[in-house]
Backbone as CSV, one residue per row, in Angstrom:
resi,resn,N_x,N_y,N_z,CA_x,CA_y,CA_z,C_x,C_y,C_z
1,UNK,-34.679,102.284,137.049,-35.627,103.239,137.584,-37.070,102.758,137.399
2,UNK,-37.205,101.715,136.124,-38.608,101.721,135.966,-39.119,100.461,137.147
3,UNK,-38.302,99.408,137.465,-38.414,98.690,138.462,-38.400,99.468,139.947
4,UNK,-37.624,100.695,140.278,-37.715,101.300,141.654,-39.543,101.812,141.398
5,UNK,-39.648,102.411,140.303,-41.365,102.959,140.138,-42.230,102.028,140.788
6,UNK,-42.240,100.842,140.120,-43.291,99.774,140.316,-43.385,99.629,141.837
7,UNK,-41.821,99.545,142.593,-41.993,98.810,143.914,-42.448,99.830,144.875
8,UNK,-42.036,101.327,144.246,-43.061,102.258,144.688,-44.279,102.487,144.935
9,UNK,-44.858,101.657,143.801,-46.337,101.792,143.525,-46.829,100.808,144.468
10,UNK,-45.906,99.824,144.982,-46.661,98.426,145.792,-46.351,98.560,147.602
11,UNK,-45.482,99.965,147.038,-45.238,100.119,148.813,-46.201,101.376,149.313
12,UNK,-47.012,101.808,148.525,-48.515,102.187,149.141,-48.972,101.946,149.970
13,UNK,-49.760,102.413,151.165,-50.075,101.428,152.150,-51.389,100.952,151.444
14,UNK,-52.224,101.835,150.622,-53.708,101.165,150.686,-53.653,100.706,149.114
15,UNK,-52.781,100.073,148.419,-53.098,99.591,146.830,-53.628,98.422,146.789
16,UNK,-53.614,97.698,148.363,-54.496,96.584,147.814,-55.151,95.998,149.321
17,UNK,-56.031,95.272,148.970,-57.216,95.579,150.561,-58.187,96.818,150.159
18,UNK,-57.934,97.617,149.603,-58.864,98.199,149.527,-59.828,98.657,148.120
19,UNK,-60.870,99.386,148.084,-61.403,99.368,147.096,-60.920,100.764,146.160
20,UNK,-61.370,100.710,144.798,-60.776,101.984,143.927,-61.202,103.691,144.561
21,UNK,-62.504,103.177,145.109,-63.129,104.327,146.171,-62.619,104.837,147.204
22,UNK,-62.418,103.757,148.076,-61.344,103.503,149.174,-60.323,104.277,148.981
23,UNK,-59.187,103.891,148.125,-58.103,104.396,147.599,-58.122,105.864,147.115
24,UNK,-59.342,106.098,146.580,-59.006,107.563,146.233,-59.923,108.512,147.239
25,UNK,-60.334,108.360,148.113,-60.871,109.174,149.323,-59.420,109.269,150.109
26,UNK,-58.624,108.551,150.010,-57.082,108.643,151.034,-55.973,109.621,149.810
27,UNK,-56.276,111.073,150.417,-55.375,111.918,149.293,-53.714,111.202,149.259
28,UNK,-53.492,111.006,150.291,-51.795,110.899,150.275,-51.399,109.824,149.217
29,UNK,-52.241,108.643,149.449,-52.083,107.058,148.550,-52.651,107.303,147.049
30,UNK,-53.475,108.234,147.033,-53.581,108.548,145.322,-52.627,109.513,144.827
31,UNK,-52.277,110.487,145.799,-51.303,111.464,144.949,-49.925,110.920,145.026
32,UNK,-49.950,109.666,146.008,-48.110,109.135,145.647,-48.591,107.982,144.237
33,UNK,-49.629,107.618,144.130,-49.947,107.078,142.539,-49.893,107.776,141.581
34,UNK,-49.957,109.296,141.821,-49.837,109.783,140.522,-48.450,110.235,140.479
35,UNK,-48.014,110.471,141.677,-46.482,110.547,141.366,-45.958,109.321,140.834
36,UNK,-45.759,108.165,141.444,-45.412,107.308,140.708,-45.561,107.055,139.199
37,UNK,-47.005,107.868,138.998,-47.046,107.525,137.408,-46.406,108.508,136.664
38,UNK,-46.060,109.913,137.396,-44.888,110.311,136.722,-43.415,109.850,136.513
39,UNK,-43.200,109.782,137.622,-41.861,108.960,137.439,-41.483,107.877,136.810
40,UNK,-42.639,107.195,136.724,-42.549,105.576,135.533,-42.315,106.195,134.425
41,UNK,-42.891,107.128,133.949,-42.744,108.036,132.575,-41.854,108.622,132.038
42,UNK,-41.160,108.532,133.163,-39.773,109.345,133.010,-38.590,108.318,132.973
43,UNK,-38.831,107.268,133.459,-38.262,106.408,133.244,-37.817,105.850,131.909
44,UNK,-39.190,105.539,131.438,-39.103,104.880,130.169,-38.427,105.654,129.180
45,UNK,-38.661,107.417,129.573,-38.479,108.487,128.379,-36.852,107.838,128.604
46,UNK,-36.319,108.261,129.820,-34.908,108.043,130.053,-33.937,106.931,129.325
47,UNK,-34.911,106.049,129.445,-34.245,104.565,128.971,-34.058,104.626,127.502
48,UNK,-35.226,105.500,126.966,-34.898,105.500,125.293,-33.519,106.786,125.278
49,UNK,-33.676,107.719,125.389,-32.252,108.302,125.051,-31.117,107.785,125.567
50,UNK,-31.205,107.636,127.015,-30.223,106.888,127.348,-29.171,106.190,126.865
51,UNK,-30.443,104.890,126.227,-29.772,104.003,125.132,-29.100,104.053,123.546
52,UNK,-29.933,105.263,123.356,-29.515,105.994,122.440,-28.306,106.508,122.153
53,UNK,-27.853,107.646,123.242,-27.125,108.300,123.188,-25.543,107.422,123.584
54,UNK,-25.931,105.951,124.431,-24.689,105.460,124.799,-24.337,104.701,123.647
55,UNK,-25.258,104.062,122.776,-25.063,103.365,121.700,-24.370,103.647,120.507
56,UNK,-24.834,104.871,120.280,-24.570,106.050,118.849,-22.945,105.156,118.508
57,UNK,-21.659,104.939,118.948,-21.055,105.014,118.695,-20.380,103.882,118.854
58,UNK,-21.177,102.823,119.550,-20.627,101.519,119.337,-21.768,101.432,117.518
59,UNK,-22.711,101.593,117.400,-23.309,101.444,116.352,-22.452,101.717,114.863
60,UNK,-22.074,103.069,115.158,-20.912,103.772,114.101,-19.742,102.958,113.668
61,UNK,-19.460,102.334,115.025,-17.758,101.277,114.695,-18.289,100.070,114.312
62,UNK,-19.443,99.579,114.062,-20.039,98.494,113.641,-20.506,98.366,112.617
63,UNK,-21.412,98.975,112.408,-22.560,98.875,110.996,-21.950,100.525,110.370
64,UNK,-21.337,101.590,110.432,-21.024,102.519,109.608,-22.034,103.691,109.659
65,UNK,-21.698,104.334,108.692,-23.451,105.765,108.623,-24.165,104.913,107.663
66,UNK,-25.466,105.769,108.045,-26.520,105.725,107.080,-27.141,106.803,106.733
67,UNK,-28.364,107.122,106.444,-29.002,108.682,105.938,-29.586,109.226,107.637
68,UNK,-30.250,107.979,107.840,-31.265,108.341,108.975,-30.094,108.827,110.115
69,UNK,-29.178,108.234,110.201,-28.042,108.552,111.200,-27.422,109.754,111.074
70,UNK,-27.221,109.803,109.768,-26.538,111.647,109.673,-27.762,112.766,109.823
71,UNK,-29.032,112.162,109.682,-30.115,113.021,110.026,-29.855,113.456,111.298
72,UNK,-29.613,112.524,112.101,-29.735,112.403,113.731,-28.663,113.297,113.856
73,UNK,-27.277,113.140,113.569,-26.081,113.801,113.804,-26.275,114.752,113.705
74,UNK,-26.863,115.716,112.622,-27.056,116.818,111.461,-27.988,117.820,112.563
75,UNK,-28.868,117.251,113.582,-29.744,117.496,114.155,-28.851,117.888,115.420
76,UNK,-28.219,117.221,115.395,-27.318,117.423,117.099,-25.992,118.125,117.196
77,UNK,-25.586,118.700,115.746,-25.014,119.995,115.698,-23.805,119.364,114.913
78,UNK,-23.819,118.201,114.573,-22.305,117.836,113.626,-22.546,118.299,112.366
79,UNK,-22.246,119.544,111.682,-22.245,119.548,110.328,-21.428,119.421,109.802
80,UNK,-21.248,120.061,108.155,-20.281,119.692,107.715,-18.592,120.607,108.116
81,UNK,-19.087,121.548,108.533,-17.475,121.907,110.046,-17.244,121.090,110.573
82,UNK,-18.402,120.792,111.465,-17.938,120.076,112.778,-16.991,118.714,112.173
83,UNK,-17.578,118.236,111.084,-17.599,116.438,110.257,-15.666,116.749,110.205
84,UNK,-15.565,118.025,109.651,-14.208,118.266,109.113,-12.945,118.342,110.505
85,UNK,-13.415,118.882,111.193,-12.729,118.930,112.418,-12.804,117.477,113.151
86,UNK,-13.741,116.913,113.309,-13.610,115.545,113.824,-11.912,114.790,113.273
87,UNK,-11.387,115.187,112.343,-10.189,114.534,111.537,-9.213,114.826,112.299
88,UNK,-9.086,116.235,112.952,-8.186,116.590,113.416,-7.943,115.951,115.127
89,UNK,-9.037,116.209,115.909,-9.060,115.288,117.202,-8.337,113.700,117.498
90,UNK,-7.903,113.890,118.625,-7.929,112.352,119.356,-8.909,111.635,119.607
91,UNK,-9.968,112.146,119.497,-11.069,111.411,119.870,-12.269,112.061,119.448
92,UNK,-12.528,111.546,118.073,-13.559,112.076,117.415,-14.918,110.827,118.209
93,UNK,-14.809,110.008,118.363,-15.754,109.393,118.829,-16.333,110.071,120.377
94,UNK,-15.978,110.528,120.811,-16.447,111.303,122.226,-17.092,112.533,121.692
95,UNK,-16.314,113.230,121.291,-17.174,114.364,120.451,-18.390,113.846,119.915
96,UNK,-19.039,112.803,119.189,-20.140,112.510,118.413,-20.695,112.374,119.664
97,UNK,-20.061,111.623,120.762,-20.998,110.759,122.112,-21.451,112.607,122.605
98,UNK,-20.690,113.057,122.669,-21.195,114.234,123.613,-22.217,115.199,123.260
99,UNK,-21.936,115.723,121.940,-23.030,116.212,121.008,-24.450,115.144,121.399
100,UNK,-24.307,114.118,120.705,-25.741,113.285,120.829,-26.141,113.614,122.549
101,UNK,-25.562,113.596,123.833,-25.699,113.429,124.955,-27.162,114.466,124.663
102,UNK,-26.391,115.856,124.569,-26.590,117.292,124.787,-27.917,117.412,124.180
103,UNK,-27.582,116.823,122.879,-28.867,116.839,121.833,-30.035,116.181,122.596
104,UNK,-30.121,115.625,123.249,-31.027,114.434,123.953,-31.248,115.191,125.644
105,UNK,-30.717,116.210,125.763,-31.253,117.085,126.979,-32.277,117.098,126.944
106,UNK,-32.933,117.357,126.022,-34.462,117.996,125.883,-35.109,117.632,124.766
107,UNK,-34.688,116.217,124.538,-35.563,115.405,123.418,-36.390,114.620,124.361
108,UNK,-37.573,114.267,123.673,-38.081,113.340,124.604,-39.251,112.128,123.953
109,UNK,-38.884,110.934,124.469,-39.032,109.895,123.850,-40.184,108.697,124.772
110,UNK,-41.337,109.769,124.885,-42.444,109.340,125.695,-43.661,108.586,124.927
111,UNK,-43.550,108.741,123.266,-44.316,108.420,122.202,-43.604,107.501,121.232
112,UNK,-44.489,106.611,121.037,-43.730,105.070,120.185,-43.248,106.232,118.762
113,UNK,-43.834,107.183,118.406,-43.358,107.954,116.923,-41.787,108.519,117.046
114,UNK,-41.829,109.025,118.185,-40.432,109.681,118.762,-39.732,108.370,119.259
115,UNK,-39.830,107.344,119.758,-39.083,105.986,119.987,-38.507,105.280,118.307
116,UNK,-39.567,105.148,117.530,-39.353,104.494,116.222,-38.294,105.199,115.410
117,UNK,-38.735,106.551,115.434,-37.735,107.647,114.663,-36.326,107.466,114.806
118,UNK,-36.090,107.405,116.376,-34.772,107.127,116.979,-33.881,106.375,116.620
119,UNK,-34.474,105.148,116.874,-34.064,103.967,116.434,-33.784,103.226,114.814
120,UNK,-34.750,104.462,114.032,-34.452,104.367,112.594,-33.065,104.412,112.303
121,UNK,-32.130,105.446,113.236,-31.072,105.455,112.925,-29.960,104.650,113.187
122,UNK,-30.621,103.837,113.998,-29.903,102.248,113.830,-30.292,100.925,113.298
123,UNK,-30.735,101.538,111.833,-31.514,100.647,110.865,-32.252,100.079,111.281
124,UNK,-33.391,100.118,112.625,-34.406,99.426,112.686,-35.583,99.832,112.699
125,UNK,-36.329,99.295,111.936,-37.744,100.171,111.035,-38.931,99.281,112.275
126,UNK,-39.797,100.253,112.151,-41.304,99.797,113.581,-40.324,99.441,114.451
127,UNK,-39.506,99.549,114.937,-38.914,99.324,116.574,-40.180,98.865,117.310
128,UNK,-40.965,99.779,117.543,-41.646,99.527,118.848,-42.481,98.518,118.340
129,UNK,-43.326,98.380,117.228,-43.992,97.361,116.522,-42.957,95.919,116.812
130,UNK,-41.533,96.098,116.635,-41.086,94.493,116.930,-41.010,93.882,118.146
131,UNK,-40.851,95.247,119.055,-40.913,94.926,120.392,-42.181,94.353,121.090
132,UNK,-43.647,94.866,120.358,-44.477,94.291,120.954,-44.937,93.062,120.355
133,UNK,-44.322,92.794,119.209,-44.323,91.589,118.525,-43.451,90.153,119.620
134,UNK,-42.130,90.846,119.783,-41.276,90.224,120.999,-41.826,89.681,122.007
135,UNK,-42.875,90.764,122.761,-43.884,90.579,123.812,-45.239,89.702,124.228
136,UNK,-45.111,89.314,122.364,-46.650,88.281,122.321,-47.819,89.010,122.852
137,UNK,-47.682,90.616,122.843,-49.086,91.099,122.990,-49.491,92.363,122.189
138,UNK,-50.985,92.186,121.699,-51.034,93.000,120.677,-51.561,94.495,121.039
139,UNK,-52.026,94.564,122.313,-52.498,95.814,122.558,-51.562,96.327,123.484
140,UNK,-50.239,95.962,123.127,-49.471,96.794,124.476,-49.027,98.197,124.767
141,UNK,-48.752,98.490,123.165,-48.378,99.948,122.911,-49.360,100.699,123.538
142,UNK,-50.440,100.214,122.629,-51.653,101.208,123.399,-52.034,101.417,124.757
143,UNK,-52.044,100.330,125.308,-51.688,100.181,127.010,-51.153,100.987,127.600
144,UNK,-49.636,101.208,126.981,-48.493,102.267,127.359,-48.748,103.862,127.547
145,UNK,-49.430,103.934,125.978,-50.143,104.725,125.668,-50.955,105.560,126.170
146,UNK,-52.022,104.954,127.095,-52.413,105.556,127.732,-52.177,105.851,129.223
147,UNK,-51.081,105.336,129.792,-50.396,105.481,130.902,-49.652,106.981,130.612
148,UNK,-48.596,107.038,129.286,-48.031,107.946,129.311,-49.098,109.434,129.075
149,UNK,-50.308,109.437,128.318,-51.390,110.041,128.381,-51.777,110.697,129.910
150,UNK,-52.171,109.573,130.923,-52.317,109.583,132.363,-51.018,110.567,132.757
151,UNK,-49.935,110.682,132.820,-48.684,111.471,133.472,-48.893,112.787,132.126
152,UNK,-49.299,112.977,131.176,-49.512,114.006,130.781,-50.753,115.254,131.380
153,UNK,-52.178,114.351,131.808,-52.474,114.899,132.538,-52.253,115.270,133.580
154,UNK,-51.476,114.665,134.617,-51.513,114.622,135.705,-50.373,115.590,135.741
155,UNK,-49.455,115.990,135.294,-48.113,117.124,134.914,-49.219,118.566,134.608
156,UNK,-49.637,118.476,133.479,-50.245,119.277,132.797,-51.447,120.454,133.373
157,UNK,-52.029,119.677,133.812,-53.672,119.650,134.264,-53.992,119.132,136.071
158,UNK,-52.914,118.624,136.762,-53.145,118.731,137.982,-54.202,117.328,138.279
159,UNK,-54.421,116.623,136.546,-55.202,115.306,136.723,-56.875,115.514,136.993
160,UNK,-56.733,116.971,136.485,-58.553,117.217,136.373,-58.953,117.233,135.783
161,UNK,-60.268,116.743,135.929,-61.405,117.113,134.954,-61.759,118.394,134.318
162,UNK,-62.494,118.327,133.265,-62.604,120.165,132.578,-63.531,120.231,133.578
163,UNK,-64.234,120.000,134.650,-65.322,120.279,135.467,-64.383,120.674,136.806
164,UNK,-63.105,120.640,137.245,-62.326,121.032,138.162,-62.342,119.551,139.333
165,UNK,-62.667,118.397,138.746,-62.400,117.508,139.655,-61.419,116.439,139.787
166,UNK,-61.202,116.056,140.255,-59.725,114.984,140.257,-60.324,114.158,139.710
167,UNK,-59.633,113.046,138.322,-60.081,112.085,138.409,-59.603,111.091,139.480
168,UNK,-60.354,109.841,139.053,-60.286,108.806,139.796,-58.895,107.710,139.493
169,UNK,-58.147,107.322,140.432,-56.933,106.666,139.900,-57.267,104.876,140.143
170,UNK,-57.431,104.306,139.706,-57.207,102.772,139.642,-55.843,101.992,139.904
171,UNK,-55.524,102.196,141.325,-54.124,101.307,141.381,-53.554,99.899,141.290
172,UNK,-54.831,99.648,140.745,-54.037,97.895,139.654,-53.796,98.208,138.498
173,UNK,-54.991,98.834,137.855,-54.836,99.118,136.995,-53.025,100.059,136.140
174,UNK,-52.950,100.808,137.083,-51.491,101.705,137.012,-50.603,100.884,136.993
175,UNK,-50.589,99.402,138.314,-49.594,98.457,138.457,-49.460,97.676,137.424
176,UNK,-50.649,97.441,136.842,-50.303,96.822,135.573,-49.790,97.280,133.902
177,UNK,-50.124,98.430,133.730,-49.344,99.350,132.861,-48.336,99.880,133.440
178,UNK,-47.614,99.834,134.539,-46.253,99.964,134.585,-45.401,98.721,134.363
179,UNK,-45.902,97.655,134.535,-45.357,95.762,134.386,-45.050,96.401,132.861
180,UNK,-45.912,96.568,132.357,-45.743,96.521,130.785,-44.785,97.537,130.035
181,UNK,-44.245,98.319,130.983,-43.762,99.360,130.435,-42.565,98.357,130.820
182,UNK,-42.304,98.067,131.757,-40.810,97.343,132.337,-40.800,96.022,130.997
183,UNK,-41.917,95.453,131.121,-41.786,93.844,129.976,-41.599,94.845,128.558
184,UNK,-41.659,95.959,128.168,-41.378,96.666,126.894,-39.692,97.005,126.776
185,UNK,-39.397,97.604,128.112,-38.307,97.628,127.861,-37.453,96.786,127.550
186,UNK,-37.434,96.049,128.446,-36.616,94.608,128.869,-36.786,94.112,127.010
187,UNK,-37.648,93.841,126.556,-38.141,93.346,125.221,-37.150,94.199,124.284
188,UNK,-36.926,95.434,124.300,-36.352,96.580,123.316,-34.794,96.242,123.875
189,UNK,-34.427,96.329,125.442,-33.393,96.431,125.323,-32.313,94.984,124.409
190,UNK,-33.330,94.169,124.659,-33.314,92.099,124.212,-32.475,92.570,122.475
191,UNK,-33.888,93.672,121.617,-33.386,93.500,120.747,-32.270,94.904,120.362
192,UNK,-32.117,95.570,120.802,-30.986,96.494,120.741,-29.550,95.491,120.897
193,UNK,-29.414,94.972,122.026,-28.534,94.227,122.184,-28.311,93.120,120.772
194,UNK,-28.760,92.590,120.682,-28.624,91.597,119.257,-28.293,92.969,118.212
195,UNK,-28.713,94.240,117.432,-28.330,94.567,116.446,-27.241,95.289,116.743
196,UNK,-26.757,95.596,118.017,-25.060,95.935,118.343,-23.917,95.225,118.000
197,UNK,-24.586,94.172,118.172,-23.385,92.526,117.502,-22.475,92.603,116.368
């Protein structure tokens, strides 16, 4: 999805040839930029539970529990009932997958704090810190950062100013904090894959 975003963003008619002025005097080509910058956002949120929630249980048959993991569980409705009944099932592993699914309806993983947390529970501490380490760039989070910031206003606030005016959208600028959101993932999913092993 985060690759359909981008090619979204380049099938604009006016993102390039023209100027940032240009571009935002043409309502249709700035407001499909700010859609796009929602949907990139949603993307990324997606990709972290996603991965999450499909992982939970190859993780479990691999590396075992930990604290941070029964936090997570504990959170998503397995207590110590549920833990006890799991014994009795054919398939206690679907039950954990489905709970986590459910739990992750309405979690959301748009902030490196809520990404790191996650991932604590598959013993990996600064996640997003290794990922941008992975990336060879040091200001990327923040980059991200303020993209996902940008789709908060623009959800929130309609993308105005406290003075009632639209801001101004920069569509390289957007194209290039969405690259980075895709080179983040790609980077996270690199190392998820290696601690599944």
């Amino acid at each position: 999805m985060l690759n359909a975003s981008i090619e979204f963003l380049k099938s604009i008619p006016s993102i390039s040839g023209y100027s940032k002025a240009e571009y935002n005097r043409n309502s249709i080509s700035s407001d499909m930029g700010r859609a796009s910058i929602v949907l990139v956002v949603a993307a990324f949120d997606d990709y972290f539970t996603r991965r999450f929630s499909e992982d939970v249980v190859t993780y479990l048959k691999v590396h075992g529990v930990n604290d941070e993991l029964v936090n997570m569980l504990s959170k998503s409705g397995l207590d110590l009932k549920g833990a006890l009944a799991l014994l009795a099932m054919d398939r206690p592993y679907r039950r954990i997958k489905t709970l986590i699914q459910t739990y992750f309806d309405t979690y959301t993983t748009q902030r490196f704090v809520a990404i790191d947390n996650l991932f604590l529970a598959f013993g990996i501490r600064n996640f997003s810190q290794n990922v941008q380490n992975k990336c060879h760039r040091k200001k990327m989070r923040r980059s991200i950062e303020k993209l996902v910031l940008r789709r908060h206003d623009i959800a929130h606030s309609g993308d105005l100013t406290k003075t009632g005016r639209l801001q101004v959208l920069d569509p390289e600028d957007t194209l290039y904090r969405t690259k980075l959101m895709i080179q983040f993932v790609e980077a996270a999913d690199g190392i998820l894959d290696n601690r599944l092993k």
